[in-house]
C-alpha positions as CSV (number, residue, x, y, z in Angstrom):
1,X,0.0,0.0,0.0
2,X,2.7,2.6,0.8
3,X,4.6,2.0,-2.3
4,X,0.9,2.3,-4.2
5,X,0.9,5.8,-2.5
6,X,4.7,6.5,-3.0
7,X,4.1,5.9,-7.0
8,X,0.9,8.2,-7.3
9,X,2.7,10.6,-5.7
10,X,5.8,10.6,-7.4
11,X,3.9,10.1,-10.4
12,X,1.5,13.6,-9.4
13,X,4.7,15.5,-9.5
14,X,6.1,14.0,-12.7
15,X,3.4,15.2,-14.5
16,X,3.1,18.3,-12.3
17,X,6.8,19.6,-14.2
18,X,5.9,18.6,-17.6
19,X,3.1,21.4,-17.6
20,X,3.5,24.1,-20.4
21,X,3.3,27.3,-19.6
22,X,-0.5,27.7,-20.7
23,X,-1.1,25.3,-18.1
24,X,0.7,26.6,-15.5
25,X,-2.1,28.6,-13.9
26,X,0.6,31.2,-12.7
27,X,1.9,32.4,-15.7
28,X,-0.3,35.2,-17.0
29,X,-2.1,35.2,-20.0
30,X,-1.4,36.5,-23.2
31,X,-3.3,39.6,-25.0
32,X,-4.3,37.1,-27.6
33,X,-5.6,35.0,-24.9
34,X,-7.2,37.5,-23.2
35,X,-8.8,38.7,-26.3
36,X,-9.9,35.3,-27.4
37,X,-11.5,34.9,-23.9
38,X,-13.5,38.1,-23.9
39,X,-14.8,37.8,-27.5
40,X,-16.2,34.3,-27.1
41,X,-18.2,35.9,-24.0
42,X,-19.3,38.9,-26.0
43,X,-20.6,36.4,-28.4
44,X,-22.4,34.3,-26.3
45,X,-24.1,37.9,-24.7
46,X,-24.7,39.0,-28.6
47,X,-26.6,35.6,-29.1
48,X,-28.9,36.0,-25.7
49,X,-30.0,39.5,-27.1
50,X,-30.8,38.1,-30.5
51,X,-28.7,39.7,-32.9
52,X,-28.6,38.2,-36.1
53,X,-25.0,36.9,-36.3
54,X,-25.1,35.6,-39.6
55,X,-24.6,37.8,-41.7
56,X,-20.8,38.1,-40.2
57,X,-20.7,41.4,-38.3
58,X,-18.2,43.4,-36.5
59,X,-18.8,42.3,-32.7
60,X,-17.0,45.6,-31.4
61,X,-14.4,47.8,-32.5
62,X,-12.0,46.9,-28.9
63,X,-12.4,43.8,-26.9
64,X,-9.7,44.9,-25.3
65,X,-6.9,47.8,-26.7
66,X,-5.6,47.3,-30.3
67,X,-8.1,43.9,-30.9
68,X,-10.9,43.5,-32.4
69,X,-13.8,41.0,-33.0
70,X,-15.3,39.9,-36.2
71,X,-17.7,37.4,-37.2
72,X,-17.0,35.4,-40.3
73,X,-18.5,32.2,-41.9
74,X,-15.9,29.3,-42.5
75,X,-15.3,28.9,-45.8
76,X,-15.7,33.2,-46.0
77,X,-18.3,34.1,-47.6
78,X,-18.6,37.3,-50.2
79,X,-20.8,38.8,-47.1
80,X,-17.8,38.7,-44.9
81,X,-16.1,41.0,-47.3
82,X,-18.9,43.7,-47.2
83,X,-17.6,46.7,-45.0
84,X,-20.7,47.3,-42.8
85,X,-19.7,43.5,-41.6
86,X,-15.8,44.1,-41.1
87,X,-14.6,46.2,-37.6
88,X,-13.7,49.8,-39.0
89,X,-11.2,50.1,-36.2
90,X,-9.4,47.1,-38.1
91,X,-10.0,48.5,-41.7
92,X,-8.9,51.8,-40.8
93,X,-5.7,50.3,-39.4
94,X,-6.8,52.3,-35.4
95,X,-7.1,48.4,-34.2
96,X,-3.8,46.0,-35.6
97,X,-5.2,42.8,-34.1
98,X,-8.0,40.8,-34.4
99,X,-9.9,38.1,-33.1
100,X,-12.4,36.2,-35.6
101,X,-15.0,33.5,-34.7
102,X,-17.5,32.2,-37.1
103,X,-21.3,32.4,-36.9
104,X,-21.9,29.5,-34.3
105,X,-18.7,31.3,-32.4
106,X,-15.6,28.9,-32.4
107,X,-12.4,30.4,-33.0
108,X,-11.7,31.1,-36.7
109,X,-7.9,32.6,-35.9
110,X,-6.6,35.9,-33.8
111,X,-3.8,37.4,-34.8
């Protein structure tokens, strides 16, 4: 029984070190991260009031500062390209990041 325990243990702290550093819930997340985070809850608030997501719109011009989030369709679709659907803040080059999900809001990329 004690070398039972003595094994989970030692096999707790093992797997404990080979953590990367997203797991490591000390190390602090990344803008991107951040970003990703806060869009996916915007969404999900934007569904609960109803608005019609499907036609790919801009979400909000800063999720947080310099990011952006956009709603696409994956493939794209010619409506995704229509600039009343795209974030102004990204267009006009005042936001340089981006985070965009698609219409059922899973992570399309964020960069």
């Amino acid at each position: 029984m004690k070398i039972l325990l003595a094994s989970l243990i030692v096999s707790l702290l093992v797997a404990g070190c080979q953590l990367t550093p997203r797991e490591n819930k000390n190390q602090p997340l990344t803008d991107r991260e951040i970003a990703i985070q806060k869009a996916k809850e915007l969404f999900k608030e934007k569904q609960k009031e109803g608005m019609a997501l499907i036609e790919g719109p801009c979400l909000t011009n800063e999720i947080i500062p310099d990011w952006v989030v956009d709603i696409a369709h994956d493939p794209r679709q010619p409506v995704d390209d229509l600039p009343e659907n795209q974030c102004s803040a990204f267009t006009d080059g005042t936001a340089h990041h981006f985070v965009e999900l698609d219409v059922s809001g899973k992570l399309i990329r964020a960069q």
